[in-house]
N, C-alpha and C positions, 0 to 999 in steps of 0.2 A: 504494500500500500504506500503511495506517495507520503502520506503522513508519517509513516514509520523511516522508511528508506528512502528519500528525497533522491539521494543520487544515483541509487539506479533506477530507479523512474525517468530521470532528466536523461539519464544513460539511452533509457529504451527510445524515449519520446524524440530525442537524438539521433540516432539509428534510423526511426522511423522517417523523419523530417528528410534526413539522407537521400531517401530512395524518393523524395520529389524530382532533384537533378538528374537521374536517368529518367524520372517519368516528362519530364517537359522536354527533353533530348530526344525519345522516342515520340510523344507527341505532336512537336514542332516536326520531326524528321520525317515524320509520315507524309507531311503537308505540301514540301514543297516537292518541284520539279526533281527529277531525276539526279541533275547535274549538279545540283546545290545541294545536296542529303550529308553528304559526309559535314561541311561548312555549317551546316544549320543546327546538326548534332550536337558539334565540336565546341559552338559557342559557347552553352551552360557550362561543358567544363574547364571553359576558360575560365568565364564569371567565377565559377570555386575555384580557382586558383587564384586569381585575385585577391578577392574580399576576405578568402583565409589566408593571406599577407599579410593584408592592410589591420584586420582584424585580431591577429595573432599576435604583430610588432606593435598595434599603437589599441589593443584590448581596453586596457585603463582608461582611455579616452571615450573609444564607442560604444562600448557595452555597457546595458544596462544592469547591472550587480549587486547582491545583499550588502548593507551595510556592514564593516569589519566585524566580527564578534557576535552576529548577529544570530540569529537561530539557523539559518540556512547559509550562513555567510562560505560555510565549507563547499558548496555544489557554486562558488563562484566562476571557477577555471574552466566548468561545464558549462554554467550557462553560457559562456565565452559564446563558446562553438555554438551552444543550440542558437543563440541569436545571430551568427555568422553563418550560419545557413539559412537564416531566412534573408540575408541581404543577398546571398549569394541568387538565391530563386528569387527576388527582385528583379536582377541585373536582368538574368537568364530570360527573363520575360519581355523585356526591354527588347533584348535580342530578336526576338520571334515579329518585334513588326518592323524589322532595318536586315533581317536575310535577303539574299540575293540578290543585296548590292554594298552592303558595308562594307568596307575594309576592316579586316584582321587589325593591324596596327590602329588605326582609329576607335575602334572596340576597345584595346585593350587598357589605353589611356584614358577615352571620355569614364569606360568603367571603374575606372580604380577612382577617377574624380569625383564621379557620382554617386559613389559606395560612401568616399568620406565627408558630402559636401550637402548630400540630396536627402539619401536612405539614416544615415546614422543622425543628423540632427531631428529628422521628424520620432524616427525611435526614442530618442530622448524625451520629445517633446509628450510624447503619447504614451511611452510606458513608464508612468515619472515621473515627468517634467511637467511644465507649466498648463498643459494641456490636460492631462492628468488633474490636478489638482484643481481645475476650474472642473471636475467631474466628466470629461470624455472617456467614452465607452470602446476601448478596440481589444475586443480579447485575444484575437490569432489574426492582426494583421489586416484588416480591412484596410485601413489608411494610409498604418505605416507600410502595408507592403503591396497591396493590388491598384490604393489610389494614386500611390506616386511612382509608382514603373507605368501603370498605365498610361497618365497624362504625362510622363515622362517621354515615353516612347511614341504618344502623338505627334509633341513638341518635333521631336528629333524626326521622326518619318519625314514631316510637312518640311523642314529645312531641309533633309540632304537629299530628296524630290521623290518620284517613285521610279518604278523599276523599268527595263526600258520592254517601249510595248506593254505597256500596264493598259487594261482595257481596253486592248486594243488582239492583242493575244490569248489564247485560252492557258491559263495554268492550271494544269491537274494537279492533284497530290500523286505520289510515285507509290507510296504504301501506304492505304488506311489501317491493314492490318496491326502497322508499327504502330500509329496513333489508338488505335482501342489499347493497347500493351500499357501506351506510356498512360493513358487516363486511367486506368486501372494501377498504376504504382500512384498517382496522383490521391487516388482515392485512399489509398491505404498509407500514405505520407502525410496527409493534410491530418491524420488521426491523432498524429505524431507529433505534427506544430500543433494542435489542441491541447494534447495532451499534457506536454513539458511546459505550456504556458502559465508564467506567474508562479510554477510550483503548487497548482491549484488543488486543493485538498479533492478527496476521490469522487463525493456527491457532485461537486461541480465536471469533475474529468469525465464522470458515467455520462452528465447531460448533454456533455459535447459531445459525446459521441454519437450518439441519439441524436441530436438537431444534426451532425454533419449526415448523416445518413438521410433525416428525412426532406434536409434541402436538398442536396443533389438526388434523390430521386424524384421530388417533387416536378424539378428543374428539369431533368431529363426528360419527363411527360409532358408538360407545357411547349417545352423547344419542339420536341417531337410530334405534338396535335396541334403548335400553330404551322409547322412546317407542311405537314401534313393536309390539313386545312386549303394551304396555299399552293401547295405542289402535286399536291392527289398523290405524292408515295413519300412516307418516311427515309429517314436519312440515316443510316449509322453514324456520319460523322456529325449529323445532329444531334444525336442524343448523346453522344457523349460533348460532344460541345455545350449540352443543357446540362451534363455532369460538374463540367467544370464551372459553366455560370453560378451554380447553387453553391459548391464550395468556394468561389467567393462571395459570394453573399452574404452565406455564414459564417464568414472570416468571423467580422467585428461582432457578430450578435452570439457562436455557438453555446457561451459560458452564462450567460444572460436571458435565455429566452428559452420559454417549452416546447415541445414536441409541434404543437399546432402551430405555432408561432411560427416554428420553424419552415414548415408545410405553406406556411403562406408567403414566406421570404423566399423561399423556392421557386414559387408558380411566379412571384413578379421577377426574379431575375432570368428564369429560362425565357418567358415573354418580352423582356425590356429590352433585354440584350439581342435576342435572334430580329425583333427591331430596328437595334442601333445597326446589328451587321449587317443586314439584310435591305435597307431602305436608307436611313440615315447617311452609310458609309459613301452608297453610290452618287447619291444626292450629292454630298459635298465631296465629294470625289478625291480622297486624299488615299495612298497607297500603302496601309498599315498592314503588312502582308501578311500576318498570321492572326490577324485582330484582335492584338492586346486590349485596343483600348478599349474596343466595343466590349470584349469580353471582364476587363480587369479593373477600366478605370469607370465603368457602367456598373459594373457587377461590385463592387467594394464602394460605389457612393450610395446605393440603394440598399446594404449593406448598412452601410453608418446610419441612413437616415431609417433604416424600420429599426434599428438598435433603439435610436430615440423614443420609437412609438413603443415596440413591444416588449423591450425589455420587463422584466419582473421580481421582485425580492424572493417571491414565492420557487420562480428558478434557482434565482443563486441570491443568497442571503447579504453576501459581502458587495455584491452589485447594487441597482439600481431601479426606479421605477421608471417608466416611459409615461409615453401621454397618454395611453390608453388604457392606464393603471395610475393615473393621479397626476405625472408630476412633468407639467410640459417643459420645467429646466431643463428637462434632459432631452428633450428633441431637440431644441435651442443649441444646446452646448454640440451633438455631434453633428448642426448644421455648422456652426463656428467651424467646428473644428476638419471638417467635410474644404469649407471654401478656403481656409488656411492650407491644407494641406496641398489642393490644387495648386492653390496661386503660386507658393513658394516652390514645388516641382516643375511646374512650366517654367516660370522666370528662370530657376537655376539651371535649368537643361537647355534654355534659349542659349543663357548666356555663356552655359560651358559649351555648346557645338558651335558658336559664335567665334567665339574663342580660340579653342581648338581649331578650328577649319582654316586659319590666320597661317597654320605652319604644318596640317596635316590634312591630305587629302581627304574626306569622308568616304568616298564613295569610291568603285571601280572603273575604271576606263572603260566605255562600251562595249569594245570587243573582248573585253574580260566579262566583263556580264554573258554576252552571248553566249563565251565558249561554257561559264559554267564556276562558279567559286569551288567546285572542289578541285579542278584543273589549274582555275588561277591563282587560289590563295593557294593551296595544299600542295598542289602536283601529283594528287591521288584522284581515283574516282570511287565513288561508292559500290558502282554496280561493274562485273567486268562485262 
């Protein structure tokens, strides 16, 4: 029981979080074209090579940690990691709407920027800091990790342009197979960032698990019967695309909110989201290629804001009430804390590709696009 053995709980919950990096690596690689698979893979585990740097050499700085002495102050060096892998499946996410034209070298820089400049000050702010203590709600990463890769990776899409022949060429995915794999380690990773979070005593652990299950199911049948609805035949990469919507949904609310609660944050993220990508995207026609934002920075602001409404003490005790249980401060606060978190992700991601692009090229040469990022960056191919 966490209560008893905090550290190997953090241990397991650790381990678990893990096996999100191969699932967004399998996920994304399913997605794109043939010639980009190896590149699109490769990214996330660049992102964990990174951010377990950055995070490892200047810890003391970004992680959020028990006070010295404190009751748990010993699972410090763990929490390290367990919260160094959630910046890392930040990045990784980031990644998934700038495939198949980033530059390798531009990656690797704007990422180590944005790990210590973007990701760690809002984790401060939200598990902790000032944000926190005006009473905001993010139990597993709504804000700190789906709202600012998502608008993160809008920012950055819409500057370094889209890909060449975007809407104008058809891109298949090369394997959906690989993608069902990676949303299935997805699902069983997210259980893991639930569960190490906060160190959260076992009746709040058990209800997260509970709501992450019954939002991504929820989510999977919505995406699925509006898709459905609209196209006369279901989609496997729709339903598992409503897989993923629901678990971020339930990022910020799983520790907070019951079973039914949950059920209803589901059906509005699988609907909101297969919306934004499906109508919204094409309308304003920006080239976010694996549709972080629709999915991460859509899916974790609706997210925060049902946290507001449906949260409940009767859930979890050491939480909060929402508006729909008394107490409309707390809608208020994770709307605050909702348009903080955008604002400051865009601007900083403006101003780091802004930046950056001064002395490094973002993007690939055309004829390196065409032949294919596993060719140009790698000098491999995925497939022989």
């Amino acid at each position: 029981m966490p209560e008893t053995h905090p550290k190997v709980w953090l241990l397991i919950s650790t381990t678990l979080l893990m096996l999100t990096l191969p699932g967004v690596a399998l996920f994304y690689g399913g997605m794109v074209r043939k010639k980009n698979v190896l590149n699109t893979m490769g990214l996330p585990f660049l992102a964990l090579v990174l951010v377990s740097l950055a995070w490892l050499v200047g810890g003391d700085l970004l992680a959020i940690v028990p006070e010295a002495g404190g009751e748990r102050s010993g699972t410090a060096p763990l929490l390290l990691v367990y919260q160094m892998m959630g910046g890392a499946l930040a990045l990784s996410l980031i990644a998934g709407a700038l495939v198949e034209r980033i530059r390798v070298s531009f990656f690797l820089l704007f990422g180590l920027l944005w790990s210590l400049l973007v990701y760690s000050p809002i984790a401060q702010w939200m598990w902790g800091g000032w944000l926190a203590h005006l009473g905001g709600l993010d139990y597993a990463g709504g804000a700190v990790l789906h709202i600012s890769a998502g608008v993160s990776a809008l920012v950055a899409a819409i500057m370094i342009g889209p890909r060449k022949g975007f809407g104008r060429t058809e891109m298949k995915p090369n394997n959906l197979p690989l993608s069902v794999c990676g949303a299935a380690f997805l699902l069983v990773g997210w259980c893991g960032f639930s569960a190490g979070t906060g160190l959260a005593p076992m009746a709040t652990v058990t209800g997260a698990f509970v709501t992450i299950q019954a939002a991504a199911a929820a989510s999977a049948l919505a995406w699925t019967a509006v898709e459905w609805l609209q196209r006369d035949k279901p989609t496997l990469l729709g339903t598992i695309s409503g897989v993923v919507a629901g678990l971020v949904a339930i990022s910020p609310a799983a520790g907070y909110v019951g079973p039914l609660s949950a059920i209803v944050i589901g059906i509005g993220a699988g609907g909101l989201c297969y919306m934004v990508v499906n109508f919204v995207k094409p309308i304003l026609g920006y080239d976010d290629s694996l549709d972080v934002f629709g999915m991460h920075a859509v899916g974790g602001t609706w997210g925060m804001v049902a946290t507001g409404l449906f949260a409940s003490t009767a859930a979890n005790p050491d939480g909060s009430d929402g508006l729909f249980y008394g107490y409309p401060y707390q809608f208020f606060v994770q709307v605050v804390a909702v348009l903080i978190v955008w604002a400051y992700a865009g601007l900083m991601t403006f101003l780091l590709v802004k930046s950056l692009a001064l002395a490094l090229q973002p993007r690939v040469e055309g004829e390196a696009e065409i032949m294919g990022m596993d060719l140009a960056q790698h000098g491999e191919r995925g497939y022989s």
